[in-house]
Backbone as JSON Lines, residues from 0, in Angstrom:
{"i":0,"aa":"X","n":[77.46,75.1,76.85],"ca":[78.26,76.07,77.59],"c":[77.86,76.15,79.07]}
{"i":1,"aa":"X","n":[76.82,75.79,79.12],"ca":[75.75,75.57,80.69],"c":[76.53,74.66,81.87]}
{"i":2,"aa":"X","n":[77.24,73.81,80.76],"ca":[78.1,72.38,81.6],"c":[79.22,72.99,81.54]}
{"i":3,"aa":"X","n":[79.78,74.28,81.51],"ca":[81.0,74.39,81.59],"c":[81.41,74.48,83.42]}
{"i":4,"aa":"X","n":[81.04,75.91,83.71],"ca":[81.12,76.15,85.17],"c":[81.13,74.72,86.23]}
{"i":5,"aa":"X","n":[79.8,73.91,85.86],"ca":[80.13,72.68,87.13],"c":[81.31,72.1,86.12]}
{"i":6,"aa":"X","n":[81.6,71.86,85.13],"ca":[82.82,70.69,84.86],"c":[84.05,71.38,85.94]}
{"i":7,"aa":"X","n":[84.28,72.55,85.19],"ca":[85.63,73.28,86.05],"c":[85.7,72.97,87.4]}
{"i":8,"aa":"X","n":[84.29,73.6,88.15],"ca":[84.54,73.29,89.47],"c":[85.0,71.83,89.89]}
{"i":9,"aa":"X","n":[84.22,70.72,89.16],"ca":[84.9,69.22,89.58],"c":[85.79,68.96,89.01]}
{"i":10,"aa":"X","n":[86.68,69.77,88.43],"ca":[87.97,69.3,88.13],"c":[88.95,70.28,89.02]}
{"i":11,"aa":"X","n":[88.13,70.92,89.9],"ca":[88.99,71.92,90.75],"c":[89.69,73.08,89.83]}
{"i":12,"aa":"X","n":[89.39,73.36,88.74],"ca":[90.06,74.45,87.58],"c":[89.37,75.71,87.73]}
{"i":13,"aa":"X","n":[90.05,76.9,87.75],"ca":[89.18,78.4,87.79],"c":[88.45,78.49,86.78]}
{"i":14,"aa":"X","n":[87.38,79.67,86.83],"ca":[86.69,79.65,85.47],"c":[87.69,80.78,84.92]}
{"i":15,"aa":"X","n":[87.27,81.27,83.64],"ca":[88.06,82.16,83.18],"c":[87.97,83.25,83.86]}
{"i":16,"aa":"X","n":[89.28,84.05,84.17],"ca":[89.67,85.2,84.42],"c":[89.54,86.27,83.72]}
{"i":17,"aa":"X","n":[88.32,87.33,83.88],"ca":[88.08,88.19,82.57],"c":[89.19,89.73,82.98]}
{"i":18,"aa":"X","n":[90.26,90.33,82.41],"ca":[90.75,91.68,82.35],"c":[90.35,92.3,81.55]}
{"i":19,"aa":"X","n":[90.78,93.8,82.06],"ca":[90.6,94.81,81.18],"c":[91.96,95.77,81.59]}
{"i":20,"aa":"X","n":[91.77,96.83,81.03],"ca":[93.05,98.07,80.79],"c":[92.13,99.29,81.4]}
{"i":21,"aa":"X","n":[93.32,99.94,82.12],"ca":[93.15,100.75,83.03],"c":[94.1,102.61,82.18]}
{"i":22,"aa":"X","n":[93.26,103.13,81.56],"ca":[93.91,104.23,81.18],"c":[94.11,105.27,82.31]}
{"i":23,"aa":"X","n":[94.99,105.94,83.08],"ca":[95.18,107.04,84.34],"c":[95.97,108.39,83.63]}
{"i":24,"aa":"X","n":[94.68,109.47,83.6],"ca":[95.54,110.64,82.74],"c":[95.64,111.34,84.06]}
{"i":25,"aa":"X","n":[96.96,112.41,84.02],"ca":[97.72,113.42,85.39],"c":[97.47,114.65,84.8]}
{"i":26,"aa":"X","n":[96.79,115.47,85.3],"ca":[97.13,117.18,84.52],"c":[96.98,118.11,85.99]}
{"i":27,"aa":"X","n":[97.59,118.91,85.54],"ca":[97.39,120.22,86.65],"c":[95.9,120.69,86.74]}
{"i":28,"aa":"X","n":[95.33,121.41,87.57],"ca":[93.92,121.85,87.95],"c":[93.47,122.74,86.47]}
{"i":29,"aa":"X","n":[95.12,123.57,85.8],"ca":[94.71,124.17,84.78],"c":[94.77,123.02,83.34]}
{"i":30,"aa":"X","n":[95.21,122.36,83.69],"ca":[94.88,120.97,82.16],"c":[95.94,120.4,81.42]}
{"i":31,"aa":"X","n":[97.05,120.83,82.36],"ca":[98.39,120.71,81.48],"c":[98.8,119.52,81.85]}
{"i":32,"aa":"X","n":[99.1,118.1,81.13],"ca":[99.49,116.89,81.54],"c":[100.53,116.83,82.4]}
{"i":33,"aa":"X","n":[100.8,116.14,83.17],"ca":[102.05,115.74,84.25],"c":[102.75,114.34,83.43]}
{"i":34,"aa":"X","n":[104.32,114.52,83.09],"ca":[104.83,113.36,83.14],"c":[105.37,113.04,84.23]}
{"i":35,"aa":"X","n":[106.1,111.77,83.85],"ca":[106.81,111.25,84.72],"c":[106.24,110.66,86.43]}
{"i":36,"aa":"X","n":[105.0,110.62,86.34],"ca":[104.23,110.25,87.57],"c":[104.24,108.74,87.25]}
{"i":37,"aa":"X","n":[104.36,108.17,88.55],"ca":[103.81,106.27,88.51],"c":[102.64,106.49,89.17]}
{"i":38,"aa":"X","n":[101.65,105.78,88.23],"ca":[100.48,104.95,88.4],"c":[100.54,103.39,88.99]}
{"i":39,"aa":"X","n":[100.1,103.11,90.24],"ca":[99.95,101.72,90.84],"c":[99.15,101.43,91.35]}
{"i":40,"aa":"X","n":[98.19,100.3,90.76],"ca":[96.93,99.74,91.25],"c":[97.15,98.46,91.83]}
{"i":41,"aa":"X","n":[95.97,98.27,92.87],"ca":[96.35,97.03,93.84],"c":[94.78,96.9,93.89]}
{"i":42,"aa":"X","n":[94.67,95.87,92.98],"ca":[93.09,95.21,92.96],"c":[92.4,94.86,94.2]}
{"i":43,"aa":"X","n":[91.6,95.0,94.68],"ca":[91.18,94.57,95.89],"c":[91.33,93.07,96.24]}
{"i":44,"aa":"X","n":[91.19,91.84,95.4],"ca":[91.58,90.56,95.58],"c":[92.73,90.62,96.24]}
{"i":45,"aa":"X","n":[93.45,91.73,96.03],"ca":[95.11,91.38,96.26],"c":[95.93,90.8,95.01]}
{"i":46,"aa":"X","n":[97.21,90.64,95.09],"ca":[98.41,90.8,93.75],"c":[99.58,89.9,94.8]}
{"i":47,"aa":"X","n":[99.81,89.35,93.75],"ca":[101.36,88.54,93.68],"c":[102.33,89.51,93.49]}
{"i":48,"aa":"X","n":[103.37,89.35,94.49],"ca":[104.38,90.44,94.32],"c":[105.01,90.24,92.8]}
{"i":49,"aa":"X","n":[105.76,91.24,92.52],"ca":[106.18,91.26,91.03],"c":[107.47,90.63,90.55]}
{"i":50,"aa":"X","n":[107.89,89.94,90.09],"ca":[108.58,89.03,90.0],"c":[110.05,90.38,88.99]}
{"i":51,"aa":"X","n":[111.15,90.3,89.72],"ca":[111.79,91.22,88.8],"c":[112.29,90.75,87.47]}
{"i":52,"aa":"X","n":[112.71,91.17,86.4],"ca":[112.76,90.63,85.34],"c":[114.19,91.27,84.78]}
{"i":53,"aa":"X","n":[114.82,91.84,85.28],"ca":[115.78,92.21,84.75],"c":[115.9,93.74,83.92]}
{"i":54,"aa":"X","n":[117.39,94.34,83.65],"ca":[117.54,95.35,82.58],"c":[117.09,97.12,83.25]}
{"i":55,"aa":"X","n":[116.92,96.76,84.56],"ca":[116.3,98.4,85.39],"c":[117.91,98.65,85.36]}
{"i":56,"aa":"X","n":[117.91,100.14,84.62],"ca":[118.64,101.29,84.5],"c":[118.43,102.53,85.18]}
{"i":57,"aa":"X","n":[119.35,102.92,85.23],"ca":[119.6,104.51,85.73],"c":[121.06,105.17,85.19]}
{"i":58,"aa":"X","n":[121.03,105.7,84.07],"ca":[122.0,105.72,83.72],"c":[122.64,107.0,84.08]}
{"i":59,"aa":"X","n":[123.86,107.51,84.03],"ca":[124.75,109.12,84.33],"c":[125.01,109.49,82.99]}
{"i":60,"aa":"X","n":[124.32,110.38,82.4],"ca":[124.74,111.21,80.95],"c":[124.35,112.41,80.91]}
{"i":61,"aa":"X","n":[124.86,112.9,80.02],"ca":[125.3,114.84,80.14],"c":[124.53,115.48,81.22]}
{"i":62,"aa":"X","n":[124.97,114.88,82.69],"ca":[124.72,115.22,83.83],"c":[123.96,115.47,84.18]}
{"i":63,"aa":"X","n":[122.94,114.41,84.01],"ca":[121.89,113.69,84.54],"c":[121.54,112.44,84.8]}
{"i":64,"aa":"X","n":[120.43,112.02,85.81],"ca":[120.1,110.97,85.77],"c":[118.77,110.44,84.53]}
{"i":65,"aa":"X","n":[118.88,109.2,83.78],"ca":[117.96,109.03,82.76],"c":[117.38,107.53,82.95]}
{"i":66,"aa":"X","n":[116.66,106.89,83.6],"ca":[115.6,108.11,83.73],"c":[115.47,108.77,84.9]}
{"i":67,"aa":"X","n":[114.39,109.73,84.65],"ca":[114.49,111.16,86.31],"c":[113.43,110.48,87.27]}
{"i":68,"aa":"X","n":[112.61,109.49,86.43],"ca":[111.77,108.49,87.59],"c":[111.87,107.0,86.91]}
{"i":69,"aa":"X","n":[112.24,106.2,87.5],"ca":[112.31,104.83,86.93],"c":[111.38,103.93,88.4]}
{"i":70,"aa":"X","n":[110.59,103.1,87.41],"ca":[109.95,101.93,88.42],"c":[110.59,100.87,88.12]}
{"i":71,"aa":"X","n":[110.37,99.81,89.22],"ca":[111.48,98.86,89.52],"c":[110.6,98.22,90.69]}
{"i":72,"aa":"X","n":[110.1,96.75,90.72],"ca":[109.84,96.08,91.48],"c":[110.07,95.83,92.54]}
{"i":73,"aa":"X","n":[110.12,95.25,93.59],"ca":[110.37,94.85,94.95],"c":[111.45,94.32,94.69]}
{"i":74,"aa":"X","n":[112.46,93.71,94.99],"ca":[113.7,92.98,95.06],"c":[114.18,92.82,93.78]}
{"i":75,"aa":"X","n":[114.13,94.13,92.67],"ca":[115.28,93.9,91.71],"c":[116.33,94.87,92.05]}
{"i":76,"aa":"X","n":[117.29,94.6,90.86],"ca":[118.69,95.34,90.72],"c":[118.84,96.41,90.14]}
{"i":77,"aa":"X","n":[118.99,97.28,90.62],"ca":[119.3,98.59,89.6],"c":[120.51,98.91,88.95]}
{"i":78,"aa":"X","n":[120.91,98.81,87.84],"ca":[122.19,98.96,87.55],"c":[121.95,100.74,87.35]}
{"i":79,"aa":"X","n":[123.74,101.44,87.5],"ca":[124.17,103.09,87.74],"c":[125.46,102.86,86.81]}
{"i":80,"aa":"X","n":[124.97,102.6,85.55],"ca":[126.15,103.44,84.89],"c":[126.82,104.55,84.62]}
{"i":81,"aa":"X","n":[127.86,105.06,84.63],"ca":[128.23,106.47,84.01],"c":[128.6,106.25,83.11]}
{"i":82,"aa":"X","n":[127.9,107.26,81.96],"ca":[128.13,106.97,80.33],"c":[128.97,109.03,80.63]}
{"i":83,"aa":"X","n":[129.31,109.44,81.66],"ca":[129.69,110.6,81.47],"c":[131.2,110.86,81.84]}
{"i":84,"aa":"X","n":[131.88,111.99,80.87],"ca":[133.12,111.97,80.99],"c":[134.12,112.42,82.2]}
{"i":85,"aa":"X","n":[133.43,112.55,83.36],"ca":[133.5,112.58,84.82],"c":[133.05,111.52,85.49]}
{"i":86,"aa":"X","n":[133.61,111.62,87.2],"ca":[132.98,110.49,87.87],"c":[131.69,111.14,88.62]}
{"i":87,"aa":"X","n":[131.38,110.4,89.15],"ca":[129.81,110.46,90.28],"c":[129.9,109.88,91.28]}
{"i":88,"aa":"X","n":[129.17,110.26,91.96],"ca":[129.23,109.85,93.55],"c":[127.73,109.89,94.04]}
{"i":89,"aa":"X","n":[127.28,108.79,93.61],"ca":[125.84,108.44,93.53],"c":[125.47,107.91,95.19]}
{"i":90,"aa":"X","n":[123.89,108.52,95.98],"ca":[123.73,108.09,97.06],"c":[122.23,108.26,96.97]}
{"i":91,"aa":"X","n":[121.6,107.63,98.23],"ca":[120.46,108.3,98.58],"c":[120.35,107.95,100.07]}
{"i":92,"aa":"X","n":[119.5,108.69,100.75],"ca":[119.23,108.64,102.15],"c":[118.06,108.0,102.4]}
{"i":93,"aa":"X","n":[117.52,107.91,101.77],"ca":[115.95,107.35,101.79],"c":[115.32,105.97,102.56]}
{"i":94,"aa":"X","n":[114.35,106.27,103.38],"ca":[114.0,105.04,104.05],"c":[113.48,104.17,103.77]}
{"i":95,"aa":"X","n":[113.29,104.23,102.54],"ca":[113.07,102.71,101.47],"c":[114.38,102.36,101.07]}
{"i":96,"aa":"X","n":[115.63,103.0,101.32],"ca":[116.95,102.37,100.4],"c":[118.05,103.64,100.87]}
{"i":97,"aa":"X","n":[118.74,103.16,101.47],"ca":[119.97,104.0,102.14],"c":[121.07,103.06,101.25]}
{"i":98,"aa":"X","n":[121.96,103.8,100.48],"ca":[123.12,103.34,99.74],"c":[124.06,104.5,99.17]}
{"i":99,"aa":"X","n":[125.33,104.11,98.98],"ca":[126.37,105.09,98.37],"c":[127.11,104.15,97.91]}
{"i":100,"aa":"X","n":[127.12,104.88,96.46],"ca":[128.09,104.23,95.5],"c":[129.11,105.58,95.26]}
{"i":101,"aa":"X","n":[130.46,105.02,95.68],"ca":[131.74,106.16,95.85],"c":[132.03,106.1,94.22]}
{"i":102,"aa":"X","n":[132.64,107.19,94.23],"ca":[133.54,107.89,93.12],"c":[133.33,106.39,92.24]}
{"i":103,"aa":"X","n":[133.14,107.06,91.0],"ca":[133.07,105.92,89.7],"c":[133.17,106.54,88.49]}
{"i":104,"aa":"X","n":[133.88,106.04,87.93],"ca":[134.03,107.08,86.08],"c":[133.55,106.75,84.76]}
{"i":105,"aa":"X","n":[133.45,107.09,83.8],"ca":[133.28,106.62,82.5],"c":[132.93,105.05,82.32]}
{"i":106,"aa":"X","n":[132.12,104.78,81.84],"ca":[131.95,103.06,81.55],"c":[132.01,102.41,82.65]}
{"i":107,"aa":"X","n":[132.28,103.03,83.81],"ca":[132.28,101.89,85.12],"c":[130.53,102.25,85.41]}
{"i":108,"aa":"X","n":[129.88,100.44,85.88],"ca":[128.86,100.57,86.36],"c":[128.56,100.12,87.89]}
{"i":109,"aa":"X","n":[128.12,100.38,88.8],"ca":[127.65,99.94,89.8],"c":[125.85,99.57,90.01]}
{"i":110,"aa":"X","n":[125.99,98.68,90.96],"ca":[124.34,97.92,91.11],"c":[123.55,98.25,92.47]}
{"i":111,"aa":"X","n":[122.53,98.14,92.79],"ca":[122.27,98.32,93.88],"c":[120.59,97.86,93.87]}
{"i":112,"aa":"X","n":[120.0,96.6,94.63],"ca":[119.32,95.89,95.23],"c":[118.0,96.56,96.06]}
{"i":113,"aa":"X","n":[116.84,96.5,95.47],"ca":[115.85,97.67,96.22],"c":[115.12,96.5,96.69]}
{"i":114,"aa":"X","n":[115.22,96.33,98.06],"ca":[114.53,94.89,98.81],"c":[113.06,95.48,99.06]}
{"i":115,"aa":"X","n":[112.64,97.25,99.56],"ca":[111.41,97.6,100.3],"c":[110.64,98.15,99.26]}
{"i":116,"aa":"X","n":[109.6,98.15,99.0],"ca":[108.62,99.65,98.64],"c":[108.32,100.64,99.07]}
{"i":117,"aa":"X","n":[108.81,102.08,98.43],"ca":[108.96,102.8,98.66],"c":[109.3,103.81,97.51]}
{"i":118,"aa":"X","n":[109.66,105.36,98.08],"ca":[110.29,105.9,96.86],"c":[111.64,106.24,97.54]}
{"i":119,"aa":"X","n":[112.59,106.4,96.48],"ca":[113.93,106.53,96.73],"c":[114.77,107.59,95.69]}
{"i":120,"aa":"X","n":[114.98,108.5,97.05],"ca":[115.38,109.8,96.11],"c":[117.05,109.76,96.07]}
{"i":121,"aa":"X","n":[117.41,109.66,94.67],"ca":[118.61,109.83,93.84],"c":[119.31,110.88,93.98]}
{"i":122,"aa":"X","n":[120.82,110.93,94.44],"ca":[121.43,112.34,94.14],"c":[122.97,111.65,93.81]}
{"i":123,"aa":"X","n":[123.56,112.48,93.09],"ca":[125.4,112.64,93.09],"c":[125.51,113.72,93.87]}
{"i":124,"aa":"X","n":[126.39,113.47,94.31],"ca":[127.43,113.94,95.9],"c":[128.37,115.25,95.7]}
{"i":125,"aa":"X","n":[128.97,114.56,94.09],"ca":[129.27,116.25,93.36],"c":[128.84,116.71,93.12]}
{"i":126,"aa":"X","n":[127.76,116.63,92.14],"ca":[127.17,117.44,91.2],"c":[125.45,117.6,91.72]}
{"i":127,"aa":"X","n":[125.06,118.72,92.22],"ca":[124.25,118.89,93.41],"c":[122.84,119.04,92.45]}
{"i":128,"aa":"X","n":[123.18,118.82,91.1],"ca":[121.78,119.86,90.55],"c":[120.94,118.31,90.11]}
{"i":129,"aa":"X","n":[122.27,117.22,90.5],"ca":[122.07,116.03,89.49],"c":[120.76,115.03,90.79]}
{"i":130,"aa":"X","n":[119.54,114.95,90.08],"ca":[118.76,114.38,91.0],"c":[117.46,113.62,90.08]}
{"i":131,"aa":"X","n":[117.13,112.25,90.32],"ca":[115.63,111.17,90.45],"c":[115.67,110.48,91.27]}
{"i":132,"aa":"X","n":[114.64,109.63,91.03],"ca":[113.66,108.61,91.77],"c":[113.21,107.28,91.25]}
{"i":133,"aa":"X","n":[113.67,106.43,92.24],"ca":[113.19,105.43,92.03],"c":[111.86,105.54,92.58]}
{"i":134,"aa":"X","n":[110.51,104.11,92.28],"ca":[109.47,104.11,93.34],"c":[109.22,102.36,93.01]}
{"i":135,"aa":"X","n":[109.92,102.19,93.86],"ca":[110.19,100.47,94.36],"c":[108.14,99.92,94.88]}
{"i":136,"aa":"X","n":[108.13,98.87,93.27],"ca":[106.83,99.07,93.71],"c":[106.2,97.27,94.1]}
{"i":137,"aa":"X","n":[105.0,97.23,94.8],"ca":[104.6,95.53,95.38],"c":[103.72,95.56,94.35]}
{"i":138,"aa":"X","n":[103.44,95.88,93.1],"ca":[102.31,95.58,92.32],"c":[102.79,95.34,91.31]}
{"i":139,"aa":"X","n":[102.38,94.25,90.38],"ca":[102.76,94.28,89.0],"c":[102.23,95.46,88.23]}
{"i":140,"aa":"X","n":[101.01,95.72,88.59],"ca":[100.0,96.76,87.53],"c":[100.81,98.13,88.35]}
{"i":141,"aa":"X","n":[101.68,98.78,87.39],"ca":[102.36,99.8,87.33],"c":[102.83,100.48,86.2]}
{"i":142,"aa":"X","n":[102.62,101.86,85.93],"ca":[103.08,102.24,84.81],"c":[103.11,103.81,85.15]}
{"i":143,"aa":"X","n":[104.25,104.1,83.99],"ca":[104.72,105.84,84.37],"c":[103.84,106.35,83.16]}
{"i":144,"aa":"X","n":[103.56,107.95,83.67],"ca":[102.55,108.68,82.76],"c":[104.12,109.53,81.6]}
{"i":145,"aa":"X","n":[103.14,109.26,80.28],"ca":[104.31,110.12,79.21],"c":[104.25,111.77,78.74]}
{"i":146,"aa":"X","n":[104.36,112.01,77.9],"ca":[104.51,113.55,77.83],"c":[103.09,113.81,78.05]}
{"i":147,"aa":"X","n":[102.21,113.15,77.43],"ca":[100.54,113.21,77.98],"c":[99.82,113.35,78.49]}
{"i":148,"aa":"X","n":[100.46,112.95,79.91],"ca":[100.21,112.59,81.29],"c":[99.24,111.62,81.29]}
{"i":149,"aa":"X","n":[99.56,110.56,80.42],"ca":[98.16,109.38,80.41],"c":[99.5,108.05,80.68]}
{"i":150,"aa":"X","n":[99.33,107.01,81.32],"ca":[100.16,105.93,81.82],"c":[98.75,104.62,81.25]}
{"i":151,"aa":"X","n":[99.34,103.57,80.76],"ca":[98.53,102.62,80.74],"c":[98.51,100.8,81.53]}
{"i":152,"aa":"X","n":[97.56,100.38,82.46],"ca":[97.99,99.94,83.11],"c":[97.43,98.74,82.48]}
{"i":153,"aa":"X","n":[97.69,97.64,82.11],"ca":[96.6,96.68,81.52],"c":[96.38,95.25,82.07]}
{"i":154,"aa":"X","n":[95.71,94.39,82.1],"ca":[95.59,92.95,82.5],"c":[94.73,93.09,83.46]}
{"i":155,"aa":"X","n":[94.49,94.08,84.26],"ca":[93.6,94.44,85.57],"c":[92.47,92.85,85.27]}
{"i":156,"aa":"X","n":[92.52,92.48,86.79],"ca":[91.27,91.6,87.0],"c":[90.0,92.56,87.3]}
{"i":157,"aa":"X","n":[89.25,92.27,86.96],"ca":[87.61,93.26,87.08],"c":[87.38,93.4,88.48]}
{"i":158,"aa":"X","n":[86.87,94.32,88.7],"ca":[86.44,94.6,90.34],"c":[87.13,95.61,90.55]}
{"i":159,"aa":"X","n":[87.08,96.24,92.19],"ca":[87.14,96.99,92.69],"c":[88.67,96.65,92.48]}
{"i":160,"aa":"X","n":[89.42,98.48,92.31],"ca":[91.02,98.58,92.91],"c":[91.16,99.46,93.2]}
{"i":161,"aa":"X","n":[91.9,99.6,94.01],"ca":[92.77,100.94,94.34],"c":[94.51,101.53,93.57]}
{"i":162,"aa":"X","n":[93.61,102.73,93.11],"ca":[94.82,103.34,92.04],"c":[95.74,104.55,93.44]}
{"i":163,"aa":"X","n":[96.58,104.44,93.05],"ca":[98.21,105.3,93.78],"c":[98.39,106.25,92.62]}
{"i":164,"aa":"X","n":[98.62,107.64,92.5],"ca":[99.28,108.03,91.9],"c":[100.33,108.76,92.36]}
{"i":165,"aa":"X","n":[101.42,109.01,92.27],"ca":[102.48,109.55,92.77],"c":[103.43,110.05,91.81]}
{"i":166,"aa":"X","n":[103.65,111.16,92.28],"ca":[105.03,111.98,91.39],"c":[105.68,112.77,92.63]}
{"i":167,"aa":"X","n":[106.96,112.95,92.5],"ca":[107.92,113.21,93.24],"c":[107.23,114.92,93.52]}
{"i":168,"aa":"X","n":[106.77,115.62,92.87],"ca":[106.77,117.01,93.17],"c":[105.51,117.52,93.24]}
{"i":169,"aa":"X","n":[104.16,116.36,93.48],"ca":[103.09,116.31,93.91],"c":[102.74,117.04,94.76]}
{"i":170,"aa":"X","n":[101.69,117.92,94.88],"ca":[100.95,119.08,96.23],"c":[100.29,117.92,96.67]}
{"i":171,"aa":"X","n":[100.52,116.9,97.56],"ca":[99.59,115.95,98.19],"c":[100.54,115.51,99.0]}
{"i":172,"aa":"X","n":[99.88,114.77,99.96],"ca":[100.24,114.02,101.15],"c":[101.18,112.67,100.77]}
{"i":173,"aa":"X","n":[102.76,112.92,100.64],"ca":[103.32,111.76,100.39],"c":[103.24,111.86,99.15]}
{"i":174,"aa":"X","n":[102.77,112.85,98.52],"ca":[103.16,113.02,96.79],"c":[102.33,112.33,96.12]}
{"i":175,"aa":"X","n":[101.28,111.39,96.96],"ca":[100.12,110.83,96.6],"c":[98.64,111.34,96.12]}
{"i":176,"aa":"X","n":[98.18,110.46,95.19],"ca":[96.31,111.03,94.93],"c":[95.73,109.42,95.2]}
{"i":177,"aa":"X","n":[94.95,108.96,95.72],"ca":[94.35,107.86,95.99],"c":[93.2,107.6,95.5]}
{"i":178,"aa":"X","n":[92.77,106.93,94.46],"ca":[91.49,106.81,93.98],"c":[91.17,105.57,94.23]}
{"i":179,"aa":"X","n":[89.43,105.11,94.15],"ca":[89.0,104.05,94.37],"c":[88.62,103.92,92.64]}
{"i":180,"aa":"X","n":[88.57,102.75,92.15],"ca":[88.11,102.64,90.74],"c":[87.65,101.11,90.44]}
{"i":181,"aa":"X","n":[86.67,100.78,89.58],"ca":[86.15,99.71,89.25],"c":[86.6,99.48,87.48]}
{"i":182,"aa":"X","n":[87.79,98.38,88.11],"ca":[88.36,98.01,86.66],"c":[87.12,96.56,85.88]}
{"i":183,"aa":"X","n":[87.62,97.45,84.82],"ca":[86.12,96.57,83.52],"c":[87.0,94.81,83.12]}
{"i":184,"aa":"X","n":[86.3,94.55,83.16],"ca":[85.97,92.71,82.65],"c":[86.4,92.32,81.34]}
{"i":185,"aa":"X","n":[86.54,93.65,80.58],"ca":[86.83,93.78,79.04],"c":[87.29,95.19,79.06]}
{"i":186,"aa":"X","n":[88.26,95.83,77.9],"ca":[88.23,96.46,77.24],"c":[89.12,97.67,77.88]}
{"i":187,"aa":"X","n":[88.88,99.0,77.73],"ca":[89.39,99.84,79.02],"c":[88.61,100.83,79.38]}
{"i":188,"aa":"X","n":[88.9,101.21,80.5],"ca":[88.21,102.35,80.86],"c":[89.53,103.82,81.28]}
{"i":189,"aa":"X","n":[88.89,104.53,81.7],"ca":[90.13,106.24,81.43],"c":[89.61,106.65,83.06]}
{"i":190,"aa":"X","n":[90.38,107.28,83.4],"ca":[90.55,107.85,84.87],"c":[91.08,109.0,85.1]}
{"i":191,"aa":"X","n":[90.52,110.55,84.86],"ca":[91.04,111.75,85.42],"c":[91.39,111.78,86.8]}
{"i":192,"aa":"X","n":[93.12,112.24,86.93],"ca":[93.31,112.73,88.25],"c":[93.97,114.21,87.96]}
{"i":193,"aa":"X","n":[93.45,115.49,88.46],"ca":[94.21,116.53,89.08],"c":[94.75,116.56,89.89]}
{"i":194,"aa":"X","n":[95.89,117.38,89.74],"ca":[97.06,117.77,91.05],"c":[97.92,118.56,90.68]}
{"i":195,"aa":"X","n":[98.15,119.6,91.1],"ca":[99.13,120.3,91.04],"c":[100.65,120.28,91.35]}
{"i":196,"aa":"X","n":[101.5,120.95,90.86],"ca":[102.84,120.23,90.95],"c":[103.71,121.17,92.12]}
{"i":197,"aa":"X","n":[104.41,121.11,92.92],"ca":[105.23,122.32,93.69],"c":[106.02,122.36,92.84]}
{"i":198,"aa":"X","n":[107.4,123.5,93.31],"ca":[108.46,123.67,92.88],"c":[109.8,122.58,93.42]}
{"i":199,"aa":"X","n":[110.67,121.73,92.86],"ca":[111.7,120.88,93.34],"c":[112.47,122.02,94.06]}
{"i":200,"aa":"X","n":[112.33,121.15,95.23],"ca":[113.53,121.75,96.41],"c":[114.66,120.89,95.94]}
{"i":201,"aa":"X","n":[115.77,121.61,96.15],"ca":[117.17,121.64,96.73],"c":[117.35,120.62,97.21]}
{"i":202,"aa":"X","n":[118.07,119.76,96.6],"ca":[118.45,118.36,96.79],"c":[119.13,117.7,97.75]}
{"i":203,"aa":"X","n":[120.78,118.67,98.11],"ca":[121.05,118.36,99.19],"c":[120.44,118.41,100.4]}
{"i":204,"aa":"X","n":[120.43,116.81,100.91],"ca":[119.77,116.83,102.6],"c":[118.67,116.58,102.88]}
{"i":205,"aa":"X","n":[117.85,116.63,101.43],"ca":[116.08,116.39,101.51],"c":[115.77,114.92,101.22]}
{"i":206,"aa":"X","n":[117.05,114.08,101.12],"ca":[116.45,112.57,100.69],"c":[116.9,111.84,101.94]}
């Protein structure tokens, strides 16, 4: 096994790449889990942008958006169906993604192309109460927290990374918590973040 390392190197081949899994739990200061937050780590080596893969939804049903936070890579497609028995008038203002999709009804779907990273706040034009978020992300290692508030991020290369956490209604700077963390070589390790949540403002005009 001694002759492994020099063989690789003279055949110009990496040695093995050891990962591990990155558990990130969200709760309020009093302990109550946060969903719906994205978790995104960016290993200190650096990351290959994320290759999109298809099937990102946002769908219109009993007048809402589902999901209320969806992640979505750098340069994929978002499809906006309305599965609702009215139309929508889907937009956002946002400086990661300025778009309007006009009046559309029942079973009609429209698409729309998220080239930047960023977050991108969702509204219909009629229906004022109707509001999510995209968060257009450059990392593969991304994942949303569940009723739990625990998100699991896995494959991490070992070493130093930097974890993002973000939720739209975050008491932080940019809706952000920034941790430094040393992802394991094997196996996983767990990561408490607190933060408290504000109250959602009023949709019109704030995206």
């Amino acid at each position: 096994m001694r002759l492994l390392a020099p063989l690789l190197a003279a055949l110009g081949l990496a040695a093995p790449a050891w990962a591990g899994d990155l558990s990130v739990v969200l709760t309020t200061a009093a302990g109550k889990p946060v969903p719906n937050a994205v978790v995104m780590v960016h290993p200190a080596g650096g990351v290959r942008a994320p290759r999109p893969t298809g099937g990102y939804r946002m769908v219109q049903k009993d007048m809402r958006f589902d999901p209320f936070v969806l992640i979505a890579p750098v340069g994929a497609e978002v499809a906006f169906p309305n599965l609702d028995p009215v139309r929508h008038h889907v937009y956002s203002f946002s400086p990661a993604k300025t778009f309007e999709l006009k009046l559309y009804g029942r079973d009609e779907t429209r698409h729309v192309r998220f080239d930047r990273p960023g977050v991108v706040g969702v509204g219909c034009n009629i229906h004022d109460d109707m509001s999510a978020f995209i968060r257009v992300v450059d990392t593969p290692f991304a994942a949303r927290t569940g009723a739990d508030g625990a998100a699991l991020v896995q494959g991490l290369p070992a070493g130093v990374a930097r974890v993002t956490v973000w939720h739209p209604h975050l008491k932080a700077p940019r809706g952000e918590i920034v941790r430094e963390v040393m992802a394991p070589a094997a196996g996983a390790a767990r990561v408490a973040v607190a933060g408290d949540l504000r109250s959602p403002r009023l949709r019109r005009g704030a995206y």
